[in-house]
C-alpha positions in Angstrom: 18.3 1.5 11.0 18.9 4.6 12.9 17.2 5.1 16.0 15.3 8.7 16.7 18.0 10.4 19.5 15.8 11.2 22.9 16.7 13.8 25.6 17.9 10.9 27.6 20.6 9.7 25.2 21.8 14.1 25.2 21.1 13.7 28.9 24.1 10.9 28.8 26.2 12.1 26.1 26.4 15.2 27.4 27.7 13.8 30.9 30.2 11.6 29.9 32.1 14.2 27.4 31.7 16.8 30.4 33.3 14.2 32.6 36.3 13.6 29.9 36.7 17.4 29.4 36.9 17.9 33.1 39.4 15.4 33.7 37.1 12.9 35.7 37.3 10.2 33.5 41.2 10.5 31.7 42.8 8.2 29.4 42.0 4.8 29.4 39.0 5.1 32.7 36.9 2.7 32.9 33.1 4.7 32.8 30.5 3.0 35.4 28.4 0.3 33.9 24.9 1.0 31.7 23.3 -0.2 35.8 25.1 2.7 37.6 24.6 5.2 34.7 21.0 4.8 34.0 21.0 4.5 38.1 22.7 8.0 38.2 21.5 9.8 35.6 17.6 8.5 36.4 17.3 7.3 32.9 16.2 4.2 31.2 18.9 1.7 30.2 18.1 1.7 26.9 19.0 5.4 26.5 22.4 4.7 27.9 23.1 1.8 25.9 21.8 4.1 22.8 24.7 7.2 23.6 27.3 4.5 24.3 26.6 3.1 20.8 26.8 6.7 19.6 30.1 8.1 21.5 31.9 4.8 20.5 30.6 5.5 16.9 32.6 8.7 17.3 35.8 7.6 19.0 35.5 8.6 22.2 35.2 5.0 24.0 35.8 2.0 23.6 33.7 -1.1 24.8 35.6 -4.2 25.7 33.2 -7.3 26.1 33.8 -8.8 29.4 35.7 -5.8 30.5 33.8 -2.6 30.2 33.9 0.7 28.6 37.0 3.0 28.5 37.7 6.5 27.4 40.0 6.4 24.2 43.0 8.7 23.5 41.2 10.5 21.1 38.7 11.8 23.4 41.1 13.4 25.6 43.5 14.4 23.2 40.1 16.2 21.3 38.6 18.3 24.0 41.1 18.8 26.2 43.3 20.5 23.4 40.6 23.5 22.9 40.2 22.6 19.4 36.6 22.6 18.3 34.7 19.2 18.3 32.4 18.6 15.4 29.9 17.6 18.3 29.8 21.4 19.3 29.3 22.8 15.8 25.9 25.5 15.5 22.6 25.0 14.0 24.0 27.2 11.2 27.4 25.6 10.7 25.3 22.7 10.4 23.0 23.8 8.4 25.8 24.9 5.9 27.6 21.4 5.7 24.3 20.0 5.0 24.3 21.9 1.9 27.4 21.4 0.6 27.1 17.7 1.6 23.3 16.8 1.1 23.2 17.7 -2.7 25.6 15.6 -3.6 25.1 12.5 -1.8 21.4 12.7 -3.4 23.0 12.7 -6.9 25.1 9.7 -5.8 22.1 8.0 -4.4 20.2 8.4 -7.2 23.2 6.9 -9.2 23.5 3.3 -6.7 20.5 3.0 -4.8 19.2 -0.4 -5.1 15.6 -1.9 -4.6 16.4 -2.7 -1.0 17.3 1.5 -0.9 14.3 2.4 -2.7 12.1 0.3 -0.5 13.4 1.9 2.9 12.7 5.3 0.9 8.8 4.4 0.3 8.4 3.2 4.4 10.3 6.7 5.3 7.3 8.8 3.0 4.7 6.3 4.0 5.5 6.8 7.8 6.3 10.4 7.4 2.8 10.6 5.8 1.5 9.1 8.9 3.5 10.6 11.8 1.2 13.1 13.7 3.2 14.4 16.5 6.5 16.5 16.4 9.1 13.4 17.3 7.5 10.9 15.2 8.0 13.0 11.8 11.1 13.9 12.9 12.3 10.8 13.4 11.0 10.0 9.7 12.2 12.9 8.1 15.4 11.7 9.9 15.4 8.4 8.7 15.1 9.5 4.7 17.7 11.7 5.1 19.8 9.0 6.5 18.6 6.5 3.8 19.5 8.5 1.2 22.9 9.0 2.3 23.5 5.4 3.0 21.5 4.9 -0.6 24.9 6.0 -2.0 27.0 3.1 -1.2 30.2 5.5 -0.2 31.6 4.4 2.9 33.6 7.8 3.2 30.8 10.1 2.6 28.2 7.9 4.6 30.7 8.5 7.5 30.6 11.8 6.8 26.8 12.9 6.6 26.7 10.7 10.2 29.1 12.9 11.5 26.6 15.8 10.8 24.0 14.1 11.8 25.3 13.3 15.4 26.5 16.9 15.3 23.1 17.9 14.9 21.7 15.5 17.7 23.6 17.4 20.0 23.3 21.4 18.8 20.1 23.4 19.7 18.7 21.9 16.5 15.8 20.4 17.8 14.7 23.1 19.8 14.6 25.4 17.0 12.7 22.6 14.9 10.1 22.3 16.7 9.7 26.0 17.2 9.4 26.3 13.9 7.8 23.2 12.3 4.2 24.7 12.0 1.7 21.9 10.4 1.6 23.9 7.2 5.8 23.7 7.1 5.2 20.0 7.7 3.4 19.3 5.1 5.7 21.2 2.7 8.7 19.0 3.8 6.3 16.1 3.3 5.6 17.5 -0.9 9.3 18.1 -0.8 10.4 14.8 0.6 8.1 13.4 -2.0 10.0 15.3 -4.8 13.2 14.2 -3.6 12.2 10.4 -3.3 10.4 10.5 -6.8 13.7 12.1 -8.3 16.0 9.1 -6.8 13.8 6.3 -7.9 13.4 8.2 -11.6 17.6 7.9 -11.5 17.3 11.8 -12.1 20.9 13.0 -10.8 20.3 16.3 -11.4 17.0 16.7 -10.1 17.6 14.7 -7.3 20.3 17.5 -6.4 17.9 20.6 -7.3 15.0 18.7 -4.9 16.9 18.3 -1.9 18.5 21.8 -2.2 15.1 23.5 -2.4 14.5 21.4 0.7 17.2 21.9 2.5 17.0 25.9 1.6 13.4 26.1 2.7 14.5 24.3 6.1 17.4 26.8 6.6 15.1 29.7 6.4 12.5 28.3 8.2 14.9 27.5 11.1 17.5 30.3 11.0 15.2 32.8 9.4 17.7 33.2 6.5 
């Protein structure tokens, strides 16, 4: 299950790829243990552990058990090149990819999700029913999203969404959420994760497709005001 990102995990993230950028930590460096980053940074282990797990996800390190973490080649070669990282993508690039991608992967889903996918979908509504502050339905809202991409059993195309989900963790995105997740907003994703949900379990391909691109339209608009 995908964790909900914190400021503290950006908090790290953030440093080490600055730090890789800048030269300070070059090929193959070995980065300080999770001790002297949390120690550093002033955050909790945990969130240290959690953006390690996320930047070797991506390719940037590489843990060694018994050794320690060290910065892979295609970190450097990446963003010391100048070429644009997915990681530094905009809310609205992001929000575009979601719509070509997001569609899609719903009609898959509804295709190969299983009773073990269809079961993770009910706790995601039940909990995103529940959720009454800001990070807990986001992390919800997060978590169907991620469900039903992983729902569709493609390895490539799982890999994919998670690449524009971490891009996402990283953008102004959540900023601009919460700005402009009002209650009555909330409660529309909530009708519209609903929709989407009862679509996958009904095996509806094509309404499972027209459900999540209402969503995903209504969410554009609501954060980019287009």
């Amino acid at each position: 299950m995908r964790t909900a990102t914190t400021r503290s995990d950006l908090q790290v993230r953030d440093f080490i790829l600055a730090a890789i950028r800048s030269g300070t930590y070059g090929l193959n460096s070995k980065l300080p243990t999770e001790r002297a980053l949390s120690e550093q940074l002033g955050v909790p282990r945990s969130a240290v552990r959690d953006a390690l797990a996320v930047l070797e996800s991506d390719g940037a390190i590489e843990r060694v058990i018994g050794s320690g973490t060290y910065v892979r080649e295609e970190a450097t070669s990446s963003l010391k090149s100048g070429g644009v990282s997915p990681l530094d993508a905009s809310p609205a690039e992001i929000m575009q990819a979601r719509l070509m991608v997001e569609p899609q992967l719903a009609q898959l889903a509804a295709i190969n999700a299983n009773q073990e996918d269809f079961a993770r979908f009910d706790e995601c509504i039940r909990e995103g029913d529940a959720a009454d502050t800001f990070e807990a339905f986001e992390h919800w809202d997060a978590a169907l999203h991620d469900a039903i991409a992983r729902a569709s059993h493609n390895r490539l195309v799982i890999e994919i969404y998670a690449m524009i989900t971490r891009a996402r963790d990283l953008a102004e995105w959540g900023e601009l959420k919460r700005k402009s997740l009002s209650v009555e907003r909330r409660d529309q994703y909530r009708r519209e994760h609903h929709a989407i949900v009862a679509a996958l379990k009904g095996r509806n391909t094509q309404q499972a497709e027209a459900a999540l691109l209402v969503h995903l339209e209504h969410v554009r608009q609501n954060l980019l005001g287009r």
